[in-house]
N, C-alpha and C positions, 0 to 999 in steps of 0.2 A: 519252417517245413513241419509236417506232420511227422514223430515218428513212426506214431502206427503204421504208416504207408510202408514202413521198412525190416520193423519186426516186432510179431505179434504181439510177444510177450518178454520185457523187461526184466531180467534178473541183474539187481544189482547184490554183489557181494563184499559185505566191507570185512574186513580181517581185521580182528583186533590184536594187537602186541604188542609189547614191550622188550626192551631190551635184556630183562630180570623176570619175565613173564613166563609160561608155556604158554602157544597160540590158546587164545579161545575158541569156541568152538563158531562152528561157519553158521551165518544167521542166510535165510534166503528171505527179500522183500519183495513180495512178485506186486507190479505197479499194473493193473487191466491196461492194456493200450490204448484203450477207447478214451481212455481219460487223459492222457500225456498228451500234451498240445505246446509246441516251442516254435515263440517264435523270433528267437535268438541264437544266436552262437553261446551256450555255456561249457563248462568245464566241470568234470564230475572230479572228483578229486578224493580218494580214501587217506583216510585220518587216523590216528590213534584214537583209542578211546579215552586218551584225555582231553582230547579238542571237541568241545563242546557241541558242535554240529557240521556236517559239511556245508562248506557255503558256496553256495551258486549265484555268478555274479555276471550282469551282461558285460559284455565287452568292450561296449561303448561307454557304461557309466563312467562317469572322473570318480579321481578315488576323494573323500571329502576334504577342507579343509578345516583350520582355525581360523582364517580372517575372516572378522565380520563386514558384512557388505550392507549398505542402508536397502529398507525394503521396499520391495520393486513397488515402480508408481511413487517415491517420496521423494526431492529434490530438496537441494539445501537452499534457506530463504535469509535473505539480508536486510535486518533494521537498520538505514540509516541513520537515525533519530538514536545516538547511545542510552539515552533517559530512557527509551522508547523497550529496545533491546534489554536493559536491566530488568525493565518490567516483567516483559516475556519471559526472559530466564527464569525470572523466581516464581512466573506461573506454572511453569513447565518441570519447576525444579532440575534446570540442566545447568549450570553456571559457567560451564565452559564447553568448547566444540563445536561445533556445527548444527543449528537448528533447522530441523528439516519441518517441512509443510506437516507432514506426520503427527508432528509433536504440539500442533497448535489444536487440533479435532478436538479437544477437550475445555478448550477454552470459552467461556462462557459469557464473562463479563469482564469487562477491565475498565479501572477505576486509575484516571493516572491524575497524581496530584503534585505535577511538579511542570518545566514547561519543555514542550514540546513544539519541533520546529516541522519535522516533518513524518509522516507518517505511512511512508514506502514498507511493505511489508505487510500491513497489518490486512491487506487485500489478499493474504492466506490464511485469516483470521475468521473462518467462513460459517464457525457455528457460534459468533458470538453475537448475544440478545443485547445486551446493555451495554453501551460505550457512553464512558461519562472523559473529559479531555479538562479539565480545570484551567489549565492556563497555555491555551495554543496559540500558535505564533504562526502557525503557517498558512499559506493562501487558496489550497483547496482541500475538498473532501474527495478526492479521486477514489482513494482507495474503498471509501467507504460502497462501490457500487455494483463488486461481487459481496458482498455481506448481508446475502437477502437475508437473512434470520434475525436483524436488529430489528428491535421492539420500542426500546427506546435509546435516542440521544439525546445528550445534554454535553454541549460544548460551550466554552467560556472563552472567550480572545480576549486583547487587548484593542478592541478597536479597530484593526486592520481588514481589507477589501478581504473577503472569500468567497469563492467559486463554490458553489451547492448542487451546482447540475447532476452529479453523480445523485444523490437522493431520490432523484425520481425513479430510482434503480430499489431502494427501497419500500418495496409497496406493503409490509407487512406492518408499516410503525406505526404506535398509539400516542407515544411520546416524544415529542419533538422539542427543544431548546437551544437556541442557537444566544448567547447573552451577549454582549458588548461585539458587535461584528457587524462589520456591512456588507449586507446579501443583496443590496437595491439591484445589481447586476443579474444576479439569478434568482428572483424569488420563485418566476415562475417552474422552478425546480417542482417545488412544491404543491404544488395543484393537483396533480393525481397521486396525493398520499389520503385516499379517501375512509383508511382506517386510525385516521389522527384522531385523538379524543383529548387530547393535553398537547397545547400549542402557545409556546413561549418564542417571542421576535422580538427581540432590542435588538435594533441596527439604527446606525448613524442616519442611515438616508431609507424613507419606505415612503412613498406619498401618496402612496393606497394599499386597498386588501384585497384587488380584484382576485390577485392567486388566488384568496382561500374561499371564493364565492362557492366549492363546490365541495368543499369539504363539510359533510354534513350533520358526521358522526362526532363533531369537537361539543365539550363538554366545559374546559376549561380551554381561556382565551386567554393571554394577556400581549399585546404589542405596547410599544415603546417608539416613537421616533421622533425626532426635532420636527420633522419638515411633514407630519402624517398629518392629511387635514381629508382625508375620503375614505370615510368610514361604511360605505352603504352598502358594502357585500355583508354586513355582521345581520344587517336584516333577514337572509336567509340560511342564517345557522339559530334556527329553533330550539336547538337542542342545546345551546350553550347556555348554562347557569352563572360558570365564575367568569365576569370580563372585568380586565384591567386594563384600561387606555393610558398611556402617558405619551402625549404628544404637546405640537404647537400650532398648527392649525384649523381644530378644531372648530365649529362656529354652531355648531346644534347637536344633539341627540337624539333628534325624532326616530333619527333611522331603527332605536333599541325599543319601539313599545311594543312591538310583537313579540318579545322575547318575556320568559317566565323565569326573570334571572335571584338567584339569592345569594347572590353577591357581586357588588360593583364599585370597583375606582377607577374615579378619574382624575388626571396631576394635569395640569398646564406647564408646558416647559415655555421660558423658563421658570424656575419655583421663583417665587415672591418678588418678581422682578415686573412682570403683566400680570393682568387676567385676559384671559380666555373671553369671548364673548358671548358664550354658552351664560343663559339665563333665563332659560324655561325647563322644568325639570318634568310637565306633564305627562311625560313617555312612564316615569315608575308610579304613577298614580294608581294602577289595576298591579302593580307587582308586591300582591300579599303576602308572598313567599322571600319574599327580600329581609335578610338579615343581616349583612354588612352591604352600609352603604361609605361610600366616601369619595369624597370632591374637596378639589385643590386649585384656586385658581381660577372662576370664573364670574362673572357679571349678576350670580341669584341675588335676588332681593326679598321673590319669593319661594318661600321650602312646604308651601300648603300641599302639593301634591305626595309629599310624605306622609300627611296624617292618615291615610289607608294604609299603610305599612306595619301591621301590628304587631308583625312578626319581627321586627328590627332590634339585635341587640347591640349593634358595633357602629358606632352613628361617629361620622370627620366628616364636618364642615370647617375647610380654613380658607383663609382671605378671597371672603366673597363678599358682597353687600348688605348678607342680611342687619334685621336693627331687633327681631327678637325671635323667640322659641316659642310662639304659644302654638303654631301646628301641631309640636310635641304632647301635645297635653294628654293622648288617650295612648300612646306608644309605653304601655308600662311594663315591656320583658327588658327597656335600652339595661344595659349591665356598663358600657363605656362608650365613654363622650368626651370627645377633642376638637375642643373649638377655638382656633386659633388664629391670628390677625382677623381678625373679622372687626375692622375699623367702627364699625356703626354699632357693632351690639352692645344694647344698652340692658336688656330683659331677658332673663332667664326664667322667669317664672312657669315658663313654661314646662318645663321638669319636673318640676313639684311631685305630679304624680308618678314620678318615673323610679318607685322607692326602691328598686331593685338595682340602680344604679352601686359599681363598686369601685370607678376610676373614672376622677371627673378632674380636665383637663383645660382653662379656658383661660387665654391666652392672649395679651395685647388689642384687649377692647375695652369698653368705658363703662363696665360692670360695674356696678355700685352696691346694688342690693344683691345679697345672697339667701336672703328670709328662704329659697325652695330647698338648700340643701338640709335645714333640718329636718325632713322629716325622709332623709334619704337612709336607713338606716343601715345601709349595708355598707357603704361611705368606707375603703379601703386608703384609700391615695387621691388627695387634695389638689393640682396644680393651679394657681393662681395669681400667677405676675403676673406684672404690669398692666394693673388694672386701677380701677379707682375706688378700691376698697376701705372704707373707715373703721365699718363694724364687723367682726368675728362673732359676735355671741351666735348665732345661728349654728358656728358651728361645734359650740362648747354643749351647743342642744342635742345635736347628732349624736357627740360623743357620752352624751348622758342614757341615751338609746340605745339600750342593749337587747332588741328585740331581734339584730341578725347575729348574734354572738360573736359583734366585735366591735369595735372603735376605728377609727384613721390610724394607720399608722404613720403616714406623714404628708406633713401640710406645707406648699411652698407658698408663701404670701410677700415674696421682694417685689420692689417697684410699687409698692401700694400707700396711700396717703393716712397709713394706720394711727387712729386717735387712741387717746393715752389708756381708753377702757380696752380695748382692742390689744392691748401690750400685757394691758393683764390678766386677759382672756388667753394668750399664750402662754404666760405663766402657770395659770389654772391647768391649763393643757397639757405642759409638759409634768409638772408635778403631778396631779391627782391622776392624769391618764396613760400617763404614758408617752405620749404620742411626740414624734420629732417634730418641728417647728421652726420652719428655715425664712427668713424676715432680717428686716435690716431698717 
């Protein structure tokens, strides 16, 4: 009610005394009525003038307490996963009690390196960008499908079936990794993650890529699967530079000459057990910009579509058919070359020019001559078993060559048919240069 409605003008009188006092004198506070407006029941109450002020207090307030109450809107949240739960606590710095939704809003990233079976809870985890899982055991991403804010994942299993559906829930991610896990069941999860730019798939069972025909923005590729032999959605991802294939049905490459890639491998599963029947490599012929290439495992014989690749310093050819390297001849930025089972190569000479070489790797083929490596003079680390090696002096020549300010520091030459100059061409080596020298 208004008081004004009842009297004009408000004279409150407060009387100050004490018990050891003479009254003070009477104070009048005249309050205009136009200004007093209640719209409660209070209580005026006259005080000593040692009580600080009168207090006017509605009649419905509760008077306060001490017990703390959690704050409205926060609910308490349960890790099942105890590995899961420690984590949390020590991000939150709460180690014991009750963890409420509340206390997760700050969490950002979680990095769990231990293994984890389930992950109940972590779906109040809702402003976190980065979830990395090292060793999970469990069989879905459920919770991951309130956590639009992830940007990147990278999960590790052991192999086992996982459920991914929940993902298509995160449409903000650039980074994707799912390693040792079979997603064959839901990959098409993933098809409308159209901000992917880094996209990692080892799974047991994948026997194409049609999911990712439409992810356009990926930049880096790399898939993995025993049974992956349909490769022709990679055709229209233009923008991918880094592709790593490891599969076992593979049978061509054509599908990648549209791409402007500058870096590529490919592994035939299984390793050294087939090849693959991939043996035209004419698709990187126009790929100038290519700088690690590498193949594992398939039927080449010829590698001439490399000699336009002038930009290539990371060169793996293993157990393929070739029988020599003269394509190499103008490729002179190579820095490292691993040529390994490669039953027919007989000719290296084709390196020669390649002087910038610093880790030369070549490996269970019928090498005899190595006349190209001296004039390699950058020559870091030698590998050279079992091969059909008699003479070393070539590389007593390299080590004489101190034009890139350094020597080998070690040469592995077992398995090789080394003649008695060759024995003391290692001696020369280890004595006057230095350099380790591992032969038998």
């Amino acid at each position: 009610m208004r008081v004004a409605a009842i009297i004009p003008v408000l004279i409150v009188l407060i009387e100050g005394c004490t018990a050891h006092r003479a009254p003070s004198p009477v104070t009048a506070v005249v309050i205009p009525a136009e200004s007093v407006t209640v719209t409660a029941t209070y209580t005026l109450t006259a005080v000593s003038t040692h009580t600080p002020a009168a207090s006017i207090s509605p009649t419905h307030t509760p008077a306060a307490t001490a017990t703390a109450t959690a704050t409205p809107g926060c609910f308490v949240v349960t890790f099942a996963d105890p590995n899961l739960e420690q984590l949390i606590r020590a991000k939150i710095a709460k180690y014991s009690g009750d963890i409420y939704n509340c206390d997760l809003a700050g969490i950002y990233e979680i990095d769990v390196v231990f293994e984890i079976y389930d992950l109940s809870g972590l779906e109040y985890c809702t402003n976190v960008k980065y979830l990395d899982l090292d060793f999970f055991k469990g069989n879905t991403l459920a919770q991951l499908a309130t956590m639009k804010q992830l940007v990147n994942i990278h999960i590790h299993g052991k192999g086992q079936v996982i459920d991914i559906t929940s993902l298509s829930e995160c449409t903000i991610l650039s980074t994707l990794k799912l390693i040792n896990v079979d997603i064959s069941g839901t990959v098409s999860s993933i098809s409308n993650l159209f901000n992917l730019v880094v996209l990692d798939l080892d799974s047991e069972s994948l026997p194409n890529l049609s999911a990712l025909s439409a992810l356009t923005k990926l930049v880096y590729l790399s898939v993995s699967a025993s049974n992956l032999s349909d490769i022709s959605a990679i055709s229209g991802l233009t923008n991918v530079e880094y592709l790593d294939i490891v599969a076992g049905g593979i049978t061509s490459l054509s599908v990648l000459s549209g791409l402007d890639l500058r870096e590529f491998s490919f592994t035939h599963l299984p390793r050294y057990i087939r090849r693959s029947i991939v043996s035209d490599l004419s698709p990187f012929a126009g790929m100038t910009n290519l700088e690690i290439f590498r193949v594992s495992g398939a039927e080449i014989t010829d590698i001439s579509p490399l000699s336009n690749c002038t930009s290539l310093i990371n060169l793996t050819i293993n157990d393929t058919l070739i029988t020599n390297l003269n394509a190499l001849s103008a490729l002179s930025n190579l820095q490292d070359v691993t040529l390994w089972e490669n039953i027919n190569l007989d000719d290296i000479s084709g390196l020669a020019n390649s002087k910038s070489i610093s880790d030369l790797s070549i490996i269970g083929s019928k090498v005899s001559d190595i006349s190209a490596i001296s004039t390699m003079s950058c020559l870091f680390s030698i590998d050279l078993p079992n091969n059909m090696i008699t003479d070393i002096h070539p590389i007593v020549l390299n080590a004489q060559d101190s034009s890139c300010g350094q020597s080998p520091y070690s040469i592995f030459l077992t398995g090789n048919p080394l003649s008695a100059a060759a024995l003391a061409d290692i001696e020369l080596l280890e004595n006057t240069y230095g350099v380790s020298v591992m032969y038998e």
